[in-house]
C-alpha positions as CSV (number, residue, x, y, z in Angstrom):
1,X,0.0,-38.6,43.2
2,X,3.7,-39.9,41.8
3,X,5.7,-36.7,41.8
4,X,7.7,-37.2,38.0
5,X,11.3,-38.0,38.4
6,X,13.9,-35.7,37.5
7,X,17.1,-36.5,35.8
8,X,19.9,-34.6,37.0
9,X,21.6,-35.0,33.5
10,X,18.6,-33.5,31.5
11,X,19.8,-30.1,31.4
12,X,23.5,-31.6,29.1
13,X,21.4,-33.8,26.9
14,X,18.2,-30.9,25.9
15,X,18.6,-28.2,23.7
16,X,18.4,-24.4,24.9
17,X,14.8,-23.6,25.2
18,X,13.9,-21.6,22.3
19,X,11.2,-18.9,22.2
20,X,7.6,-19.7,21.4
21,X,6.8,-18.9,17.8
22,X,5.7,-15.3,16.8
23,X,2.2,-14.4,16.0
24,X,1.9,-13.9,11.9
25,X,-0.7,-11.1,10.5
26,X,-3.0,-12.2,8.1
27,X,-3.8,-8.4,6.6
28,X,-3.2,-4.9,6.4
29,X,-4.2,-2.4,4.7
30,X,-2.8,0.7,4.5
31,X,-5.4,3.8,3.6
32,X,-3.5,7.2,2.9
33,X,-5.7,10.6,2.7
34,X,-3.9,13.7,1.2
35,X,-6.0,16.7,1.9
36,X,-3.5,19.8,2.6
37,X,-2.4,20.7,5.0
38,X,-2.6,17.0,6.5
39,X,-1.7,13.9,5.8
40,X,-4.3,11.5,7.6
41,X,-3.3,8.0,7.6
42,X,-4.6,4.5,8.9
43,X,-3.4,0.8,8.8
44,X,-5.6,-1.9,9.5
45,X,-3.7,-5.1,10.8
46,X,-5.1,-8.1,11.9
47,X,-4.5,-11.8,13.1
48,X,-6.2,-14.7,14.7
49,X,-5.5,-16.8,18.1
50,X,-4.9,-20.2,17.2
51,X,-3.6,-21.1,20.5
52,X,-5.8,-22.9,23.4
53,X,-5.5,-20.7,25.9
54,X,-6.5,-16.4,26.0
55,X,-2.8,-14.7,25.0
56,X,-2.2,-10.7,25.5
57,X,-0.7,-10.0,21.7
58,X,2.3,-7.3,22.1
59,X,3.2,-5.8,18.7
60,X,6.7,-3.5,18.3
61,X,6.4,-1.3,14.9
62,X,8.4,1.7,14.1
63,X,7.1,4.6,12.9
64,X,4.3,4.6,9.6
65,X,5.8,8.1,8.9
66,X,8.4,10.8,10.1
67,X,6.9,12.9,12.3
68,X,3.0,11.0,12.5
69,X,1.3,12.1,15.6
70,X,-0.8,9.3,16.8
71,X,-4.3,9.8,18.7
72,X,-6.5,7.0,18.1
73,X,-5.9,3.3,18.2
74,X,-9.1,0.7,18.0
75,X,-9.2,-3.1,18.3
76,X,-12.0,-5.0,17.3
77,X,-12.5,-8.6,19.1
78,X,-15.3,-11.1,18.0
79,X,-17.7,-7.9,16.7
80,X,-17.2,-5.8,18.9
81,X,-14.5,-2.5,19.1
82,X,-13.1,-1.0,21.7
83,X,-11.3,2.9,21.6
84,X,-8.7,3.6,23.2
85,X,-7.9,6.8,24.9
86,X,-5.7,9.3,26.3
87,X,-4.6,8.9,30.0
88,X,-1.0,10.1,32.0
89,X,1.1,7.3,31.1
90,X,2.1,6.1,34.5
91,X,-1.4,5.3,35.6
92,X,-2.4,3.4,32.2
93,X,0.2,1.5,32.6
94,X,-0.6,0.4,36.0
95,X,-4.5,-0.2,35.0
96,X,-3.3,-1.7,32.0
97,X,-1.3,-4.5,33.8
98,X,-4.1,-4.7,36.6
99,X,-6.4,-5.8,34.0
100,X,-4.2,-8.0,31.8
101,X,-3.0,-9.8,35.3
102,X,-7.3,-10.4,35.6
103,X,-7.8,-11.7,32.6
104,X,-10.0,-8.5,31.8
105,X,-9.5,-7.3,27.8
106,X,-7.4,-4.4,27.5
107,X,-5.4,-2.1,25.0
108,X,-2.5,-0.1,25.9
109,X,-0.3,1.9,23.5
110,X,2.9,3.4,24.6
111,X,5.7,5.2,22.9
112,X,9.2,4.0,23.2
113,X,12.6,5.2,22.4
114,X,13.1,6.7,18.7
115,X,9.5,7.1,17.9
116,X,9.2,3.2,18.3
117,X,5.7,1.9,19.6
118,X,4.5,-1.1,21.5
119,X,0.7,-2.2,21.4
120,X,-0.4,-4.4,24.3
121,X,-3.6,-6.6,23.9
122,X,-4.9,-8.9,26.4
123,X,-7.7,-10.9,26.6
124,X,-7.7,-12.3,23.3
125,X,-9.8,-15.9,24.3
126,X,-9.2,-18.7,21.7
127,X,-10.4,-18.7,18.0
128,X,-11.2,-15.0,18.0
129,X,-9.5,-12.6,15.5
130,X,-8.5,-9.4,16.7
131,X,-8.1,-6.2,14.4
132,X,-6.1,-3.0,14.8
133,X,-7.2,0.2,13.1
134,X,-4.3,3.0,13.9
135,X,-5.3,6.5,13.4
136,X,-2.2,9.3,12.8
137,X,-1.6,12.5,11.1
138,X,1.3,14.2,9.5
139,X,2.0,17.9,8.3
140,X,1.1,18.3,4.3
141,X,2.5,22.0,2.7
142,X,2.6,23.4,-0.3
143,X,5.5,22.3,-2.5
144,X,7.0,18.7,-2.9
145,X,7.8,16.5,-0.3
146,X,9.0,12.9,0.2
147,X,7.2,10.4,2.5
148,X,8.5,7.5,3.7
149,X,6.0,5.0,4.3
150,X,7.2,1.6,6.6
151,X,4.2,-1.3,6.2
152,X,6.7,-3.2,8.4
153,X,9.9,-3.4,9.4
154,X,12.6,-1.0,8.6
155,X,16.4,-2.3,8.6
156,X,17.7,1.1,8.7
157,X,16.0,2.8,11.4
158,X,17.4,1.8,14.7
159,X,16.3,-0.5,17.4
160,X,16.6,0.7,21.1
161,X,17.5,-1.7,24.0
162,X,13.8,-2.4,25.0
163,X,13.2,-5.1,27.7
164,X,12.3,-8.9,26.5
165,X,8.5,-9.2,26.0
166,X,8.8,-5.2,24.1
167,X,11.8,-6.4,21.7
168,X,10.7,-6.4,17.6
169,X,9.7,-9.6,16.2
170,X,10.9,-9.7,12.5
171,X,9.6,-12.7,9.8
172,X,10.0,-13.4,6.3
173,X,6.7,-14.7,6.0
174,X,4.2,-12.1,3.6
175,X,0.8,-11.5,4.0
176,X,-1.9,-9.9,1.8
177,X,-1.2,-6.1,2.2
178,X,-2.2,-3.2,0.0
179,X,-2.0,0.7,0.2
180,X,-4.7,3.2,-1.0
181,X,-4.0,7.0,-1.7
182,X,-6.8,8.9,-1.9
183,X,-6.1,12.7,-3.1
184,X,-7.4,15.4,-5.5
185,X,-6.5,15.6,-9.5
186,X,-4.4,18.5,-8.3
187,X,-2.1,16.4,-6.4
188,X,0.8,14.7,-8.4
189,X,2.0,11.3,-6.6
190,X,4.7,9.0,-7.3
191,X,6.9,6.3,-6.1
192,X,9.7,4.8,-8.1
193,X,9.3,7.6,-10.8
194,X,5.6,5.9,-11.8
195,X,2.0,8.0,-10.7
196,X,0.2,6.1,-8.2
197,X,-3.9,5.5,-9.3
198,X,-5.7,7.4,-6.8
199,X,-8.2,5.2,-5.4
200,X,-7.1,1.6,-6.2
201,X,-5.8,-0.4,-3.7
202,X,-2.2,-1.5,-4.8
203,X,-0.3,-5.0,-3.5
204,X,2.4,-4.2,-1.3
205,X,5.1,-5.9,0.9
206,X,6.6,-5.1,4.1
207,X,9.2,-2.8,2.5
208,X,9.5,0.8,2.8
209,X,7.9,2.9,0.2
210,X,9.3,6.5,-0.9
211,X,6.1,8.2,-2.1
212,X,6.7,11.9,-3.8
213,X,4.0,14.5,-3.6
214,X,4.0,17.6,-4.9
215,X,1.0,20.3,-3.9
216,X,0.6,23.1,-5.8
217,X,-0.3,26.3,-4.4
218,X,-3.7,26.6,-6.3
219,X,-5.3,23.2,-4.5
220,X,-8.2,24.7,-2.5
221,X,-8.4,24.3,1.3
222,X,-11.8,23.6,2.6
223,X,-12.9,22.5,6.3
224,X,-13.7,19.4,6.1
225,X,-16.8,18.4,8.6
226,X,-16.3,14.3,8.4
227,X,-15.5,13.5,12.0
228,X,-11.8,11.4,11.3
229,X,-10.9,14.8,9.7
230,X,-12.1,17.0,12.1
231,X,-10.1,14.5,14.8
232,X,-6.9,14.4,12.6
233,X,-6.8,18.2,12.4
234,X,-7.5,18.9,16.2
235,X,-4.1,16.2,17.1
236,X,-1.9,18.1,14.2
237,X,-2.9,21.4,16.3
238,X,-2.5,20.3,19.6
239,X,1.2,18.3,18.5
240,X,2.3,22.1,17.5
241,X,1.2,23.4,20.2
242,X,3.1,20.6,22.7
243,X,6.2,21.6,19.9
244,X,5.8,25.4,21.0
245,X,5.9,24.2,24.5
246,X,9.3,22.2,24.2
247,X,10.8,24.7,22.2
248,X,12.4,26.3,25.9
249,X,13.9,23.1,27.2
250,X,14.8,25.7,30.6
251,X,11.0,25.9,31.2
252,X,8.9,22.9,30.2
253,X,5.5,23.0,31.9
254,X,4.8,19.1,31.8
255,X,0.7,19.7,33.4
256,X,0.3,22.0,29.9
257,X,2.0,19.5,27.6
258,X,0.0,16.4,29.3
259,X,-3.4,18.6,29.4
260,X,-3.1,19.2,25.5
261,X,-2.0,15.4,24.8
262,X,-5.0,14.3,26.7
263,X,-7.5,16.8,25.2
264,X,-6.4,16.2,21.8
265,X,-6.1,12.5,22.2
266,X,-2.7,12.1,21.4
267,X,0.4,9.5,21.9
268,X,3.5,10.9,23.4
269,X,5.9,10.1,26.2
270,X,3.6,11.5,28.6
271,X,0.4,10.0,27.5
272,X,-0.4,6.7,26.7
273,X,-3.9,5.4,24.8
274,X,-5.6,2.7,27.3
275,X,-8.9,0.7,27.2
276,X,-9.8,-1.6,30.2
277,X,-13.3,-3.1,29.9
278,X,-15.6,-3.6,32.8
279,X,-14.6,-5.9,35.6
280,X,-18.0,-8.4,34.8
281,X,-15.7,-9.9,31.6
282,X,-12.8,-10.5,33.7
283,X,-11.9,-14.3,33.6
284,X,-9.5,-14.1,36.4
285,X,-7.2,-16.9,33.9
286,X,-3.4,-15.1,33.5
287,X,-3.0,-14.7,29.7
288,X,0.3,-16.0,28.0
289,X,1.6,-13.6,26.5
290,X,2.7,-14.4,22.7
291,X,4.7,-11.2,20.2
292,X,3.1,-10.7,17.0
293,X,5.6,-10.2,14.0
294,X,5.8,-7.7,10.9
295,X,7.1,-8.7,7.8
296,X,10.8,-7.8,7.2
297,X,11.9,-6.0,4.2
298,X,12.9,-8.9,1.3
299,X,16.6,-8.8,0.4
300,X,17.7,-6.9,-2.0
301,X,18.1,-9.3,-5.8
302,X,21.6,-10.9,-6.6
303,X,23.7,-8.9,-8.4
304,X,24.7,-9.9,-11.9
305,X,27.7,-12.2,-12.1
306,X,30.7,-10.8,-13.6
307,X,32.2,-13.0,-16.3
308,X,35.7,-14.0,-15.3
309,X,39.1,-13.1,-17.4
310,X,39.8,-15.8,-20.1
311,X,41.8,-18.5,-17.9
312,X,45.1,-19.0,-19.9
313,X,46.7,-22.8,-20.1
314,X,50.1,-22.7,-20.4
315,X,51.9,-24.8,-22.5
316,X,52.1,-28.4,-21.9
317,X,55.8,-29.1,-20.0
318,X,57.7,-32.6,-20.8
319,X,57.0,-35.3,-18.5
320,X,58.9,-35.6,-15.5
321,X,60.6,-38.8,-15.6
322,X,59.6,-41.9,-13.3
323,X,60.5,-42.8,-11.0
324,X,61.4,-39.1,-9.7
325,X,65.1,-38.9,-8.4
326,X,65.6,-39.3,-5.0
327,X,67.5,-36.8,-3.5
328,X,70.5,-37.8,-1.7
329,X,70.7,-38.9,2.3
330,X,66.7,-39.3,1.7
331,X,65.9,-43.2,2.6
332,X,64.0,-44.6,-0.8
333,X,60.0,-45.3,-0.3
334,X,59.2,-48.7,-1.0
335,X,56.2,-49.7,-2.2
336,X,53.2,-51.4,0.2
337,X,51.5,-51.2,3.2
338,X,53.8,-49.7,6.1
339,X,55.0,-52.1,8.9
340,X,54.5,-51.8,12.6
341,X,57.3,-50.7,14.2
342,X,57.8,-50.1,17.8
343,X,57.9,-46.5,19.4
344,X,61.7,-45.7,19.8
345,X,62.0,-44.1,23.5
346,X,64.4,-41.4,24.5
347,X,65.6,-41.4,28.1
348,X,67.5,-38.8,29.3
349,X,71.5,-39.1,29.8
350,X,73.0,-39.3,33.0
351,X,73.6,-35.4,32.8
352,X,69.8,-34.7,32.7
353,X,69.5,-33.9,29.4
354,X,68.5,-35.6,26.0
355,X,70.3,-38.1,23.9
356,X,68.5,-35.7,21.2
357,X,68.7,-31.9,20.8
358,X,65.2,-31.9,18.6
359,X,63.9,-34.8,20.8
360,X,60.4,-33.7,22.8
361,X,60.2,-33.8,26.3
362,X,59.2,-37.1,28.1
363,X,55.6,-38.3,28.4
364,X,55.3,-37.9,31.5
365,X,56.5,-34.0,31.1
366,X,53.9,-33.5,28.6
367,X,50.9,-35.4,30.1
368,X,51.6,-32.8,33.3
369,X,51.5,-30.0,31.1
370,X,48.2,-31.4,29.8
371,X,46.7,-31.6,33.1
372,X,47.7,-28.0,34.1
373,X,47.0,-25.9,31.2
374,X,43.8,-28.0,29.3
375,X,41.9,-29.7,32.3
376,X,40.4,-26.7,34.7
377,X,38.1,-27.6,37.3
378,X,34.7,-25.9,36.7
379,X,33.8,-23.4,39.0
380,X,30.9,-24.5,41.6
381,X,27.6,-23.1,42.1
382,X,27.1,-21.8,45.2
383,X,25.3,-23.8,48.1
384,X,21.4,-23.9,47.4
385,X,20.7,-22.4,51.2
386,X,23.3,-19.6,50.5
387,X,21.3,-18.7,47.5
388,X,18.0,-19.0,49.5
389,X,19.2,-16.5,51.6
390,X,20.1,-13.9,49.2
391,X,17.3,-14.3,47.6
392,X,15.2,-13.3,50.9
393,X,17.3,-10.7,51.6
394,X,16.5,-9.2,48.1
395,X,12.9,-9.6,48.2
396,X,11.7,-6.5,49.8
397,X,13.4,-4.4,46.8
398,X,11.0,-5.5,44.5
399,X,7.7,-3.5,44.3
400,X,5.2,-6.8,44.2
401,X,2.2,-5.2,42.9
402,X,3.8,-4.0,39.6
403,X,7.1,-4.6,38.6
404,X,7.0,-8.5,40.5
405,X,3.6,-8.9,38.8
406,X,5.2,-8.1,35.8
407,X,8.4,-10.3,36.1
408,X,6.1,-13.2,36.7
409,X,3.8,-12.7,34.2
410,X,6.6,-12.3,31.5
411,X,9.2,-14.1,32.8
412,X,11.9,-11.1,32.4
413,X,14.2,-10.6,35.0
414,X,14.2,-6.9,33.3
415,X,11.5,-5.4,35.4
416,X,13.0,-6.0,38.5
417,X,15.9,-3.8,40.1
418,X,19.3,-4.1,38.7
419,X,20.8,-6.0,41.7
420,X,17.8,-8.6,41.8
421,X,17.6,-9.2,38.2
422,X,21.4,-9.9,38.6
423,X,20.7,-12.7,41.1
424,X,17.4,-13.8,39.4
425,X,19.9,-14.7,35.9
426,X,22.3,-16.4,38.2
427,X,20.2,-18.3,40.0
428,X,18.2,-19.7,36.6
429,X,22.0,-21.1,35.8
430,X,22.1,-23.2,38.7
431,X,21.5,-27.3,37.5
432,X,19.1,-27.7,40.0
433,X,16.5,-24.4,39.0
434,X,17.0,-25.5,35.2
435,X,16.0,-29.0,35.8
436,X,12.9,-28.1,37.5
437,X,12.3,-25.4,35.4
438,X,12.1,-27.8,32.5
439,X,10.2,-30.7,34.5
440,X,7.4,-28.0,34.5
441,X,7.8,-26.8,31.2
442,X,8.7,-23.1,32.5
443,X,11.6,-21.0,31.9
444,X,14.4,-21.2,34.8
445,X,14.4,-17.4,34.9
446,X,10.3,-17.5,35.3
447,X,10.7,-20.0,37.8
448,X,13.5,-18.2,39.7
449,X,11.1,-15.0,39.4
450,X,8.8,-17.3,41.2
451,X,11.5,-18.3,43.9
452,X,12.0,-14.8,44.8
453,X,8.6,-14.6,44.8
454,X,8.2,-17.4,47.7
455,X,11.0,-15.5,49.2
456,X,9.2,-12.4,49.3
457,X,6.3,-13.8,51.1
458,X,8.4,-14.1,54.5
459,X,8.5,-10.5,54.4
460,X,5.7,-8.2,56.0
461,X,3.6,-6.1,53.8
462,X,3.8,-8.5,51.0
463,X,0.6,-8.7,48.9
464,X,-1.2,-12.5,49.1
465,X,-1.3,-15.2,46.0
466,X,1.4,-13.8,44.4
467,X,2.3,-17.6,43.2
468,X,-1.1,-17.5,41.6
469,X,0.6,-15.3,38.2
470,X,2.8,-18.0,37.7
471,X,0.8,-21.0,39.0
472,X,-3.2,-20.0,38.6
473,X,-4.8,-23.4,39.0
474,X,-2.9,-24.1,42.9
475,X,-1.1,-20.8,43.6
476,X,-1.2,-21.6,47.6
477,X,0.0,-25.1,46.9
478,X,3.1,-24.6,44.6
479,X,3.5,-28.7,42.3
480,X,5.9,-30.5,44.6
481,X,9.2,-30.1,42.9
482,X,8.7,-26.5,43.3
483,X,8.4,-27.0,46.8
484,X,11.2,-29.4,47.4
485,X,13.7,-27.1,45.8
486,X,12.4,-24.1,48.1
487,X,12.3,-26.6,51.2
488,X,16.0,-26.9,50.1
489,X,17.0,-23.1,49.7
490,X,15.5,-22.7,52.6
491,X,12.8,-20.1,51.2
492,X,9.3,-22.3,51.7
């Protein structure tokens, strides 16, 4: 087999590599029960994999509502749904990425920073359409109240530094959405100052919508015995209880607070909701993972134009006479196209100085000056076996079996250790690593993942095939210009 040649100048003639497209939803729907003294809500979302290959979808949303408590997330692939529930985040994140790295279908749900969450989905295969139901519950007391209720994205709530593959992923691109309220006659909704039908699904778009309620004190309170309510009211319990709990920040008994999480069902930054089907429908094929976007807010319409002040003309002045006067000591301008004339050169008197005060200094002078302040020699990468050698030296830092996993599978350096993910970024610079990296159609920061990774392998303890997350179909026999750049760093 011909190895493909490799232009050394490919990296100054390509464009930066730009990030694979997002996935787009193709519906939501929003449902919204008001039964005091909850709020139960649920959004349906769902898109389809039009890609070749099985992806693991990873969707960032902010918060439906201030203060929602999450506990029940459900995907539903090709017929069939899978429910996710409550484990000690720590250890579903670890079976989570055990599965995904198999090729086994999996959910994972994990709260982030600011009430943000991040919804992990692997195994999608190709063709299928995959649909999110999102189960979570809010406070509802007598009085009014305002609810602010985010479809999509929300400009004005802020985004914390999450790594790469958990950043947001905004488009302008709308789909169908609509929200339904279901409530009593008691209830009074609005939004915008109209009353919402109860009942009838209304067209939305990814914008926020401020909803009003008002419950008066005469609506009746009955137990409800329909098995969503019943769920709905035991996570609002459970979330008071865990705020009871935190209440004493001196004594926070984190075995309680997990114990109630996981008993209710619930989302919070010690629980995470996980689903790992059985090991029989594991295809053992990495998936790629692909971000699925929500529908930014549309821009607000232009504002009116202001009609400008009447523009006054002044009054017409007399001509000015031609030809203008020439002011004296100025030589005249003569008509036509300007001769050549020869450059007149001023050498310096015998004294060292200029036959000119105003004159500029000689070219020679000024071509020096060129050379020293404009032309800078461009700093050198270091040697390829130098780098080889830091990179062995930094492989045993990394924890193979889940953060390198990770690094490999996503291709961010932000998994690793701070020291190592600062070498991984410099070494994905170097012309050499983004050539090849581009030969193979792979990122030069995956592939320098996958350097270290070969580095690693020198090292005792190190778990087998770890090439085989970034290379499935050969991952003891890396494609040969993979090889000759380790030969060269010294690493294969």
């Amino acid at each position: 087999m011909t190895e493909p040649l490799i232009d050394p100048l490919m990296p100054f003639f390509r464009p930066a590599a730009a990030p694979p497209p997002p996935l787009l939803l193709s519906r939501t729907d929003i449902h919204l029960w008001l039964t005091p003294p909850m709020a139960r809500l649920r959004i349906h979302r769902a898109f389809d994999n039009q890609e070749g290959v099985p992806i693991e979808a990873v969707l960032t949303m902010p918060p439906a509502l201030d203060g929602e408590v999450v506990h029940g997330v459900a995907v539903t692939i090709g017929g069939q749904t899978w429910t996710a529930h409550a484990r000690a985040h720590r250890r579903g994140e670890g079976e989570y990425d055990g599965a995904a790295i198999d090729g086994n279908r999996a959910v994972f749900l994990e709260e982030a920073k600011h009430g943000w969450r991040v919804l992990s989905i692997a195994g999608i295969r190709p063709g299928e359409r995959a649909s999110i139901d999102c189960d979570s519950v809010v406070g509802l007391e007598v009085g009014e109240q305002e609810f602010l209720l985010r479809p999509g994205m929300d400009r004005d709530r802020s985004v914390t530094r999450l790594p790469d593959h958990q950043a947001p992923r905004r488009t302008d691109i709308h789909h169908p959405a609509t929200l339904t309220i279901w409530a009593t006659e008691e209830l009074g909704v609005h939004m915008m100052g109209q009353d919402v039908p109860i009942g009838i699904p209304m067209p939305i778009d990814g914008a926020p919508l401020a909803l009003h309620i008002r419950v008066p004190a005469t609506v009746p309170r009955t137990a409800s015995t329909q098995p969503a309510d019943i769920a709905a009211e035991t996570a609002l319990h459970a979330a008071r209880q865990i705020s009871t709990l935190l209440a004493n920040p001196a004594v926070v008994d984190r075995q309680a607070i997990r114990a109630l999480a996981i008993s209710a069902n619930l989302l919070t930054a010690e629980t995470s909701l996980v689903f790992i089907g059985p090991e029989g429908e594991a295809s053992g094929v990495l998936p790629t993972m692909r971000k699925v976007a929500l529908v930014d807010r549309p821009r607000s319409p232009v504002e009116p134009m202001v009609p400008a002040a009447p523009t006054v003309v002044p009054e017409a002045s007399p001509p000015a006479p031609y030809p203008p006067e020439v002011p004296p000591g100025v030589p005249p301008v003569v008509p036509g196209r300007a001769r050549f004339r020869l450059p007149r050169f001023r050498l310096p008197s015998s004294g060292g100085r200029l036959t000119s005060p105003g004159a500029p200094p000689p070219w020679n002078v000024r071509f020096s000056n060129w050379l020293r302040h404009v032309v800078r020699r461009r700093p050198k990468p270091p040697p390829l076996p130098e780098l080889g050698a830091r990179l062995v030296a930094a492989a045993p830092l990394v924890f193979w079996r889940q953060d390198g996993a990770l690094a490999l599978r996503s291709g961010d350096a932000g998994h690793l250790p701070e020291a190592v993910a600062t070498l991984v970024r410099e070494i994905a610079v170097v012309p050499e690593v983004s050539a090849t990296g581009r030969a193979l159609q792979l990122a030069p920061e995956q592939l320098a993942i996958g350097l270290l990774a070969m580095a690693a392998s020198k090292h005792a303890g190190t778990p087998p095939g770890l090439l085989g997350y970034l290379f499935p179909d050969g991952p003891d026999t890396p494609p040969p210009p993979v090889s000759r750049l380790a030969r060269r760093m010294g690493i294969a």
